[in-house]
C-alpha positions, 0 to 999 in steps of 0.5 A: 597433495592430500594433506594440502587439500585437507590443511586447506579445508580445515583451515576455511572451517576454522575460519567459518567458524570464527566468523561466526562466533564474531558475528555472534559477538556483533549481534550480542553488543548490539542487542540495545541499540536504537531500532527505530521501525521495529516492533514494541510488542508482541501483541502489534507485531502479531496484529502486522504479520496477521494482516500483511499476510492477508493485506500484502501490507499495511500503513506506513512503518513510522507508526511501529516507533510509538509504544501506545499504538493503537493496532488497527491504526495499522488498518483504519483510523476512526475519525467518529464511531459508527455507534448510533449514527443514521449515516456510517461512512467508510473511505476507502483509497490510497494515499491520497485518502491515508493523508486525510487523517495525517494531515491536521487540517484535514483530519479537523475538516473530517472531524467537523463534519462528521460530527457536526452532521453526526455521521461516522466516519472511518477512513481506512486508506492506506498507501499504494490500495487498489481496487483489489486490496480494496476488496479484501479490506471491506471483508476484513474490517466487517468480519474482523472490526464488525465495521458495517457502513452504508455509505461507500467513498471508494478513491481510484487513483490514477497509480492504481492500475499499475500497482494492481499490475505490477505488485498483486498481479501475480501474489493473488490466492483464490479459494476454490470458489475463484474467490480473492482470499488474499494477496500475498505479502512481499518475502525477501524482495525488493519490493518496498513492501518486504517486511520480512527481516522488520518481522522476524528480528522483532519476533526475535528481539521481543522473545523472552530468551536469553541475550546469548539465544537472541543474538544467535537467533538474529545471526541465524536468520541474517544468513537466511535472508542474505541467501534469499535475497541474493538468490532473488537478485540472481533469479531477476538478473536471469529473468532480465536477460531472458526478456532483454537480453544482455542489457536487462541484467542491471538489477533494479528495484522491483515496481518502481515509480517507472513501472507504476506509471508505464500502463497510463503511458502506454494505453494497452487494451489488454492491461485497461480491460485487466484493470476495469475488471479489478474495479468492477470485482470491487464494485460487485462486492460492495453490490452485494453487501445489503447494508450499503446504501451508496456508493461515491467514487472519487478520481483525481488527475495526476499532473501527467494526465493534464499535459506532457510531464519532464519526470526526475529522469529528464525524460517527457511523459505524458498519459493516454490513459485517465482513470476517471474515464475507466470509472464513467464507462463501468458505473453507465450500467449500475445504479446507485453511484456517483462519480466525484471526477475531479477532471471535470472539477478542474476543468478550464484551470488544468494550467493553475493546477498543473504549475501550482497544485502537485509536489514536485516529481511527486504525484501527491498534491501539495498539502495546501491542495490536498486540504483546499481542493481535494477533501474540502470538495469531497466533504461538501459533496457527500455533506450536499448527498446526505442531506438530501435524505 
């Protein structure tokens, strides 16, 4: 019975170690393979880690394939320097805004304007950004990138509340002062946003050890991060159960599109006086930046907010809550802001939009929309502002 015991033992350590060695063997033989999303260099890859520890994340990882990258292109793109301009405009926003310099059409149409009125313009918008990480970007772009504008556009989507909700709810850090110093950024989730294992093979590969230490190393920190990740998918099975019973054990991803949109559905006062505080945090931040002069808001219905929506699961959703009436009950106390609602735009062509303007299952515009509705109104907007003065 012992030595059975011991013959067996010996018997899983060899095979232990043989996997091992093999799995070694598969990292060596495939040290040059084509990694499109990860890292060039080091110098990008630090600027990314340093600024999703502080940020949660950044811009999309497409931009890691190209080795001329441009690091805080991962932040903000300057569409016309603030250098020796009377008017120096900062966009702020999530995707809706991040696709103004994407976009070609949009990206001239902010060209022209900027530099036909000789204003400088940076567009730091950057996909799922909500009010909070709003507030951290503006501290980081001036101590940081020395960018110090006078004229705010600050987008709220309609996504933003639950993304404040579900993603940075519970990742934010105060310092001792209750201040938001950071929100942190995903580890070994399943968020969309986990670029643990991006980072850490790219720390890896960039390295200047040997193919033999690499190979190890990306060995090594594979068995870490399937351990963590397991171990979180059991932690959510148990969380699941605890508040659903039996049923919530199914894993699923974490902020999905579902839970994004659930606080619009479900109008709860709590999560709306929880979400008019983030966006007033905001507001008062930029209230006590001097250098500042105005400040424009812009909100735009999602298709949802016009009539009932069918969504890719077949089930009919509509939403009982409008961001742009959130904004017009907080800026009713504050001077100095205009409200871009694109509601009131729309008005009385809700239908034309509603069949022609959205993606499909999408909340993003089609980008004809984007470029002839959304940008085209907010550039005419602020251009009729700025030559007032």
């Amino acid at each position: 019975m012992y030595k059975n015991i011991i013959t067996i033992l010996i018997s899983c350590f060899i095979g232990l170690l043989l996997a091992y060695i093999g799995g070694i063997f598969y990292f060596h033989i495939n040290l040059n393979k084509e990694r499109p999303y990860h890292f060039k260099n080091l110098k990008t890859l630090k600027f990314h880690k340093v600024y999703t520890e502080k940020l949660h994340h950044l811009k999309w990882l497409n931009r890691t394939t190209k080795e001329n990258v441009i690091d805080e292109d991962f932040l903000f793109s300057t569409v016309n320097s603030f250098n020796g301009k009377k008017y120096k405009v900062l966009i702020q926003g999530d995707s809706y805004v991040e696709t103004l310099t994407y976009y070609k059409k949009t990206h001239n149409l902010l060209k022209d304007f900027s530099y036909n009125n000789n204003v400088g313009l940076i567009n730091a918008g950057v996909g799922s950004y909500a009010p909070s990480l709003m507030n951290l970007q503006l501290d980081i772009l001036e101590k940081d990138f020395n960018i110090y504008p006078n004229v705010i556009v600050a987008y709220f989507d309609q996504s933003d509340m639950g993304d404040e909700i579900c993603r940075y709810k519970n990742k934010k850090i105060f310092n001792d002062k209750n201040e938001l110093i950071k929100v942190k950024e995903e580890k070994y989730s399943r968020n969309i946003f986990n670029y643990t294992k991006l980072h850490e093979e790219s720390s890896v590969l960039l390295s200047k050890k040997s193919n033999f230490r690499k190979s190890l190393d990306l060995l090594n920190f594979n068995i870490k991060y399937s351990y963590h990740k397991q171990k979180n998918k059991i932690l959510f099975k148990m969380k699941g159960i605890k508040e659903k019973g039996f049923k919530g054990r199914k894993l699923k991803k974490e902020c999905t599109w579902n839970d994004i949109e659930r606080p619009l559905v479900e109008n709860n006062p709590n999560e709306i006086l929880y979400f008019k505080k983030q966006i007033e945090n905001y507001l008062d931040k930029v209230s006590e930046k001097k250098h500042i002069k105005k400040v424009f808001i812009v909100t735009f219905p999602h298709r949802a907010n016009l009539y009932p929506l069918k969504n890719q699961f077949n089930q009919m959703i509509y939403y009982n809550v409008n961001l742009a009436d959130i904004i017009e009950n907080i800026i009713k106390k504050r001077d100095g802001i205009e409200h871009l609602n694109f509601t009131k735009e729309i008005k009385g062509n809700e239908k034309y939009f509603y069949d022609n303007a959205y993606i499909d299952f999408d909340p993003h515009l089609k980008e004809d929309f984007h470029y002839s509705l959304f940008a085209k109104t907010i550039v005419e907007k602020l251009e009729a502002s700025l030559n007032k003065n």
